[in-house]
Each structure stands twice: as structure tokens, then as C-alpha cells.
C-alpha positions in Angstrom: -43.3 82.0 30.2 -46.1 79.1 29.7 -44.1 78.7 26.2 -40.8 78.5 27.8 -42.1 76.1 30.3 -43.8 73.7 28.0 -40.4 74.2 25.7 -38.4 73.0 28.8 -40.8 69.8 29.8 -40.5 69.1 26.2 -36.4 69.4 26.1 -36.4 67.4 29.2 -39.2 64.6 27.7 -36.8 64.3 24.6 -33.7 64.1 26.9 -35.4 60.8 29.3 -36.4 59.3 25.9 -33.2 59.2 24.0 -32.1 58.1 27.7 -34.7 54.8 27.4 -33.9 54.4 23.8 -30.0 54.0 24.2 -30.3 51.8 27.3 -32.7 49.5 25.4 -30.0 49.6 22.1 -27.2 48.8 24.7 -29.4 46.1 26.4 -30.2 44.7 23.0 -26.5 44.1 22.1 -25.0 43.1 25.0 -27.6 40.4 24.9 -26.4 39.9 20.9 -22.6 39.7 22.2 -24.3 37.4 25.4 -25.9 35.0 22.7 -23.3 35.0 20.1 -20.6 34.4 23.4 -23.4 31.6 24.3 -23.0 30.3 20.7 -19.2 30.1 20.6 -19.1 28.7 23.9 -21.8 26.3 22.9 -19.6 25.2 19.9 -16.2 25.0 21.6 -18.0 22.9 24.7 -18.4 20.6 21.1 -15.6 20.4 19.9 -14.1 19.3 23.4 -17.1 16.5 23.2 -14.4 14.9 21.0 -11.5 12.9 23.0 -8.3 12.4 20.5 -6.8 9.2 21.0 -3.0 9.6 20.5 -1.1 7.4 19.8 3.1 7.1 19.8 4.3 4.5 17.1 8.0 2.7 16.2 8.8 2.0 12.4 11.6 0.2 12.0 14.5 1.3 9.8 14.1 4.7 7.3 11.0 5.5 5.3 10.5 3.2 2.1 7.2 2.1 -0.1 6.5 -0.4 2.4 5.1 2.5 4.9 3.4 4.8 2.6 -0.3 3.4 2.8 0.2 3.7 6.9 1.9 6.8 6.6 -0.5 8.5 4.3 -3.6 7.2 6.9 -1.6 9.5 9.8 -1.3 12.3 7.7 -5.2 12.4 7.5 -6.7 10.0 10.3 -9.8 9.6 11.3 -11.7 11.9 13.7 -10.3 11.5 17.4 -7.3 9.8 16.5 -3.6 11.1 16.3 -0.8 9.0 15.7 2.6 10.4 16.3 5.5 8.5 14.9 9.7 7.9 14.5 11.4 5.7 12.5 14.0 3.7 14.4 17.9 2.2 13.1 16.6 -1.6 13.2 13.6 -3.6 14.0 14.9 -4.3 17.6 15.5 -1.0 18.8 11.8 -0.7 17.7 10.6 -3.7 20.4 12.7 -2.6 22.7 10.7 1.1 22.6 7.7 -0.4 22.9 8.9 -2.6 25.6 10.3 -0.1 27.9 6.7 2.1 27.6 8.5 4.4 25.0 6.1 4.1 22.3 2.9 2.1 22.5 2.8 0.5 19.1 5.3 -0.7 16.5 6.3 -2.3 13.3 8.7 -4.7 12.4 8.9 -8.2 10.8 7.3 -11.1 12.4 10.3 -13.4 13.0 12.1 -10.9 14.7 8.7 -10.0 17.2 8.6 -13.8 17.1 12.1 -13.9 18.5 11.5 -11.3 20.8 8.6 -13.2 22.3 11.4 -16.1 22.3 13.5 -14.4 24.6 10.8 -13.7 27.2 9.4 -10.4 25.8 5.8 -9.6 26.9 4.3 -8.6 23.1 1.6 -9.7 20.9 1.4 -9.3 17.0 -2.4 -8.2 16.6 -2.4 -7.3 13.0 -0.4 -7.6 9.4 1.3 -4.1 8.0 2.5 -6.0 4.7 2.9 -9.3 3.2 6.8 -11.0 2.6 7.3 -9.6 -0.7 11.0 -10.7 -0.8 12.0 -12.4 -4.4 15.5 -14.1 -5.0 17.5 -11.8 -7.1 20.7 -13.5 -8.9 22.6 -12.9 -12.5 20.4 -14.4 -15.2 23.4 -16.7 -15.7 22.6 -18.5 -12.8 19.3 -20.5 -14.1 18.1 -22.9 -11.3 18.6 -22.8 -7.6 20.9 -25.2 -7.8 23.7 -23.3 -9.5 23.6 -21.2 -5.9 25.8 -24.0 -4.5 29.6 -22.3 -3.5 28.2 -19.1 -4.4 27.5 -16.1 -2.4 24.1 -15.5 -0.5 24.0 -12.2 1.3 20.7 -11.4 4.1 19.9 -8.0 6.3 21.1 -10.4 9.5 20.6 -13.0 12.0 17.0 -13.7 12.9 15.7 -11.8 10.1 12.6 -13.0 7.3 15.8 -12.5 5.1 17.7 -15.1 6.8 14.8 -17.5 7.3 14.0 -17.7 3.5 17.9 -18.2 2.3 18.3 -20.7 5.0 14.8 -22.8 3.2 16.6 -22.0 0.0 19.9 -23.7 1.1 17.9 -26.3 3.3 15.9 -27.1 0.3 18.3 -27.3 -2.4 21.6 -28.7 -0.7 23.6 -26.3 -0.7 25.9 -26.7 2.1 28.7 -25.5 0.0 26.6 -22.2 -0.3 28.7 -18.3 1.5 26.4 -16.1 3.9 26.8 -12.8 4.3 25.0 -9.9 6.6 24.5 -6.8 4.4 21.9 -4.6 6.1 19.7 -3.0 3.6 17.8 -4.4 0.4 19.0 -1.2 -1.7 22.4 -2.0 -0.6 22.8 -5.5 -1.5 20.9 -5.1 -4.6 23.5 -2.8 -5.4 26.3 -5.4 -4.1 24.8 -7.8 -6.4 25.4 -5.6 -9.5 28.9 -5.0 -8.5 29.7 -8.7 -8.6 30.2 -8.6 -5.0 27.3 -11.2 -3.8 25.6 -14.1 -6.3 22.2 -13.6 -4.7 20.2 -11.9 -2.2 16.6 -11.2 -1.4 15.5 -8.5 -2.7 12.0 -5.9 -1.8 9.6 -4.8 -4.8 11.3 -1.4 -5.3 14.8 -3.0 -5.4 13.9 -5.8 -8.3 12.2 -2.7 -10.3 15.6 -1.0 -9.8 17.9 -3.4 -10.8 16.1 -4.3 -13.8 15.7 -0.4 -15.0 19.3 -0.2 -14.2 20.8 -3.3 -15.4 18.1 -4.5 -18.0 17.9 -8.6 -18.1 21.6 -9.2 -16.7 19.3 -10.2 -13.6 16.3 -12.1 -12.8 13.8 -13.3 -10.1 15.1 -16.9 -9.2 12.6 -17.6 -6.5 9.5 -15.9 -6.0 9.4 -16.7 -2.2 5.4 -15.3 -1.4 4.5 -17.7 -4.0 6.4 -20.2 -1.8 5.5 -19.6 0.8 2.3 -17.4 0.7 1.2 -17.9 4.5 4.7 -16.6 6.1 3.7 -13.2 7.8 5.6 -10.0 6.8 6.1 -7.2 8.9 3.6 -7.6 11.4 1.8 -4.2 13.7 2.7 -5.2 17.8 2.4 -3.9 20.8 3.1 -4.9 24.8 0.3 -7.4 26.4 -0.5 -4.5 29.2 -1.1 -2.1 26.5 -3.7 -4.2 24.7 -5.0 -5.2 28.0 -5.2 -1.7 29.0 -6.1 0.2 25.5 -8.2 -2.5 23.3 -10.3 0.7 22.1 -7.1 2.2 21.1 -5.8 -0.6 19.3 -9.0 -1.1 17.7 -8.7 2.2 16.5 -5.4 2.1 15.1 -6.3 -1.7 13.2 -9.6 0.4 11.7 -7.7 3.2 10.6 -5.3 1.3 8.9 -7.6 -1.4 7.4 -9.7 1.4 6.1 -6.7 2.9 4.6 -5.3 -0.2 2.7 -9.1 -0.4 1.2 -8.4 3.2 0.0 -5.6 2.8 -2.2 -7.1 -0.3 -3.6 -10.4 1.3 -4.6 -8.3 4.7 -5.4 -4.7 3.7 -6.7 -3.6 6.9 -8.0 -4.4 8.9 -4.3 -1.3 6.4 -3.7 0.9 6.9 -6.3 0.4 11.1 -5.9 1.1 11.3 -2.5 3.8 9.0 -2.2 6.3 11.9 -2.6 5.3 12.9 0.6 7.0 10.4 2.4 9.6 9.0 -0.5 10.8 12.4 -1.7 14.1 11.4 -3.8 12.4 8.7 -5.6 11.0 9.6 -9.6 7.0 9.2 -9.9 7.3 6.7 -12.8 9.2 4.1 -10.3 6.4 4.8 -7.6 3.4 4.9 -10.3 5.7 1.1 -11.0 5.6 0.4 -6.9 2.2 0.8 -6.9 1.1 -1.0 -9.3 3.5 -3.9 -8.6 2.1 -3.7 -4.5 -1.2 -3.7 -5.4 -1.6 -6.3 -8.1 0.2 -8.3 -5.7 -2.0 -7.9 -2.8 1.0 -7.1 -0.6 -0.7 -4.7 1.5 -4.1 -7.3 3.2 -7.2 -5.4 3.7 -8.4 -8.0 6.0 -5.7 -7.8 9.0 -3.1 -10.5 7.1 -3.4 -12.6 10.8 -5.1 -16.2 10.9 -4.6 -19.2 13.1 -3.4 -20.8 9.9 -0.9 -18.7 8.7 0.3 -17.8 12.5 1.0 -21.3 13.4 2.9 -21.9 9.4 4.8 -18.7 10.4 6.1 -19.5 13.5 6.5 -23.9 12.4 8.4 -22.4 9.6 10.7 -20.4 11.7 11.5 -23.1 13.7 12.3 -25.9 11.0 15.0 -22.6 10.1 16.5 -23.0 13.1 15.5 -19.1 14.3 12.9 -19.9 17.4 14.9 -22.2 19.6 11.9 -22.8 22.1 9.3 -24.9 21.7 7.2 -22.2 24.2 6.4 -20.3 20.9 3.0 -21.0 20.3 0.0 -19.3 18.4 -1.6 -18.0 21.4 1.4 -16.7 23.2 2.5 -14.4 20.0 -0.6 -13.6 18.2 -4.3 -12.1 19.7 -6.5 -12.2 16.7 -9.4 -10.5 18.8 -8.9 -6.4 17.4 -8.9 -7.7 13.9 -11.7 -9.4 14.0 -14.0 -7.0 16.1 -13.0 -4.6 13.4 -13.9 -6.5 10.4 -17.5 -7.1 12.2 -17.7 -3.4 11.6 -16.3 -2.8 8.6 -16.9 -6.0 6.7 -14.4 -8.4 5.0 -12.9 -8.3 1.8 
């Protein structure tokens, strides 16, 4: 009986123990799942430390060479930004999206925001996508500018950097004689012009390269117009007065990203000319390996912010001696806020 007893405190002894042992293996991991909880809790609390900046942006026009640095800085931007973007049918339907609150930021080419700002349009250009890289195009036949006089001129429209630079061709050469035509598109009137249809036309980077792998030297550059006029602003990055008022950390942001980017493909020109087929999917790597070379030897793309006092106030004087800005209201200050640029370059340095 004692043996029985003693066998039965024991059975219940083991029975409490295993009891105390499981509780304290239970406690043990439910304060593991409590800490690693604690951790992933911890780590998402860090993640939502980071505020995204997003931003909605208008390109003017379809996709072309011109875009790709910008475009490939969206694809991989820097931490706590997003930009979100659509390409529109023209460079006025592009204003007009950013003017009705649509978008918050777009591109198009300066005399067409200067126009805008003409009109009564409450914008500001606050930094430089891309340099006028538009060169005269014509038959080699036609060997000075001069011979352009009863020929045919053809531009993308009215109130375009297209139209401003024929009319200083046919301003400064006398040729009153001399046809214009609206043909929207640099592809497409390149392509006029080797039909015969049209006797010149300004013409983008890719389009020269085209025509000259496709027709050989039945064409030349006549006019080489950023060598003429070097301090005319290209297509220019804009945005509404109340959005820069409102967002100057955004739009400081956005000018960083996309300074940083330019310097990229500068100090890393082949991470351009790989990922171009992103964005440019129909067009052969040897004539974007060509592009990109051409762009960057060129300096078409400014790492700086391509806006200055200086070549602001030659941009818009030179748009009104072309007749394009009909009031004299137009002034440096009213279309151009140099401020974001140049905070950003005080972080970044110049180059």
C-alpha cells in the first residue's frame, strides 16, 4: 500500500510537472510569435515613415528619343517619389491638363507655354527637358539658304519652335517668295521631303539619322539652328503658379530626379542606349546606340536645369521679333521661376 501510495504522489508529481513545463514552452513562444509580431510591426510602422510623393505628368505628343532619359528616371525614381504619366495628341492639350488641375506637371516646347502665358494662362516654366535640336533638312541640291526662295518650307504648326525658326530663316534670308506648310510630325515631313513633296523642313536628331541611312547624301543639314541660335529654350518642364506655390518640395523633387538622371546617362551612356527599347520598342538598337551618341555629344539633354535669365529673356525677344508673342506683357519673370533649379543645384552641385 505505502508502495502504491508513494507510486501515485509520484504519477501525480510527474503529471503537475509536465503541466509547468508545457505552460512555460507555450509562454515561451507566444512571447517569440509576440516579439517577431513586435518586429514586423516595428518594420512596417518603417516603411510607412516614408511619404511617396506622387506625382501626375503630361508629355506632349507620342513617345520618341526625346523622353527616354525622363522616362527611364520614372521607371526607377528615387525613394518617396512616384510619377505617373500619359502622353497627350499635341502640346496644348498638354497645358490645358495642367491648367484645368488634371495633371500637375507637363512638357511641351517653350514657345507654345510662352504662348499660353500670352493668352492669360497662369503657368511658369521652372526647368529645361531638352535643348532645340531642330536642323534644316533640304536636298543637297539646294546649297545655301538662299536657293530656299519659291520653294517649299513645311513646320509642325502655328506657334510652334518649328515655325519660329523657318520664319528667322525666311526673315533672315529674304525669302518672301518662300511656300509654308503645316505638317504635324518630324517623321512625317522628313518623309515628305524624300518624296519630293516639301523642299525643306526642320527636322529632330532621329529624323536627320533616318533620312541619311535611308537616302545616303541626296540630303543634307542646311542650317544647324542650335548652333544659331544656342540660347532658344527647347521643350521646357511647367506647371500652374498655385501648384508651385503650393508643392515647391514636390517640384523640387521632380527637377532633382530628373537632373540626377540626365547626369546618369552622361557618366553611363550605354544604361541609355540598353534601355531605350523600353520606351521606343519598334526602333533597331544600332539607330538608338546612333541617338545616343548624337544627344549626348551634343549636350541636348542640360544637366544643369537649361533655364537662365539670359537665355529666358533671348527666348522669349526671339519669339517676339517672329511675330509669335503678340504682347509686350511677356516678360522673364511672368513665364519663368528659376528658384527650384537653383535650390537643387545647391544640393547637387553644378556641372
Amino acid at each position: 500500500m505505502k508502495w502504491i501510495q508513494k507510486r501515485s504522489v509520484l504519477f501525480v508529481l510527474s503529471i503537475i510537472l509536465t503541466v509547468v513545463l508545457l505552460s512555460a514552452c507555450g509562454s515561451s513562444n507566444n512571447n517569440q510569435a509576440s516579439n517577431n509580431q513586435g518586429s514586423n510591426d516595428e518594420n512596417s510602422n518603417d516603411s510607412e515613415k516614408v511619404e511617396v510623393t506622387e506625382i501626375k505628368m503630361a508629355y506632349p505628343s507620342t513617345p520618341d528619343f526625346t523622353d527616354v532619359a525622363s522616362l527611364l528616371v520614372w521607371d526607377n525614381p528615387p525613394e518617396g517619389l512616384k510619377v505617373n504619366y500619359e502622353f497627350m495628341a499635341k502640346a496644348d492639350i498638354a497645358i490645358q491638363g495642367v491648367v484645368q488641375g488634371n495633371f500637375d506637371i507637363g512638357a511641351a516646347p517653350a514657345i507654345t507655354v510662352l504662348s499660353a502665358i500670352d493668352s492669360g494662362m497662369p503657368i511658369k516654366i521652372f526647368a529645361e527637358q531638352m535643348k532645340n535640336e531642330f536642323a534644316l533638312l533640304t536636298p543637297s541640291t539646294i546649297t545655301k539658304p538662299e536657293d530656299l526662295q519659291g520653294k517649299v518650307m513645311a513646320i509642325h504648326g502655328p506657334n510652334t519652335l518649328t515655325d519660329a525658326l523657318v520664319r528667322s530663316t525666311i526673315q533672315k534670308y529674304g525669302l518672301d517668295k518662300a511656300k509654308v506648310l503645316t505638317i504635324p510630325g518630324s517623321e512625317v515631313r522628313a518623309q515628305a521631303l524624300m518624296k519630293g513633296e516639301i523642299d525643306a523642313t526642320p527636322a529632330e536628331i532621329s529624323d536627320v539619322i533616318n533620312v541619311r541611312k535611308t537616302a545616303g547624301d541626296k540630303f543634307h543639314i542646311l542650317a544647324a539652328y542650335p548652333q544659331e541660335y544656342p540660347l532658344v529654350n527647347g521643350t521646357v518642364f511647367f506647371t500652374t503658379d498655385k501648384f508651385l506655390n503650393e508643392n515647391p518640395e514636390k517640384v523640387k523633387l521632380f527637377t532633382k530626379a530628373i537632373l540626377e538622371g540626365y547626369r546618369k546617362v552622361y557618366e553611363d551612356p550605354n544604361f541609355l542606349k540598353q534601355n531605350a527599347t523600353k520606351h521606343l520598342k519598334e526602333m533597331d538598337q544600332e539607330t538608338i546606340n546612333e541617338l545616343a551618341d548624337t544627344y549626348l555629344e551634343n549636350k541636348v539633354l542640360d544637366v544643369n536645369g537649361g533655364i537662365s535669365k539670359e537665355g529666358g529673356e533671348f527666348t522669349i525677344n526671339f519669339n517676339k521679333e517672329m511675330g509669335l508673342l503678340k504682347s509686350d506683357t511677356v516678360t522673364f519673370d511672368k513665364v519663368y521661376n528659376v528658384s527650384i533649379v537653383e535650390e537643387v543645384l545647391k544640393e547637387i552641385g553644378k556641372k
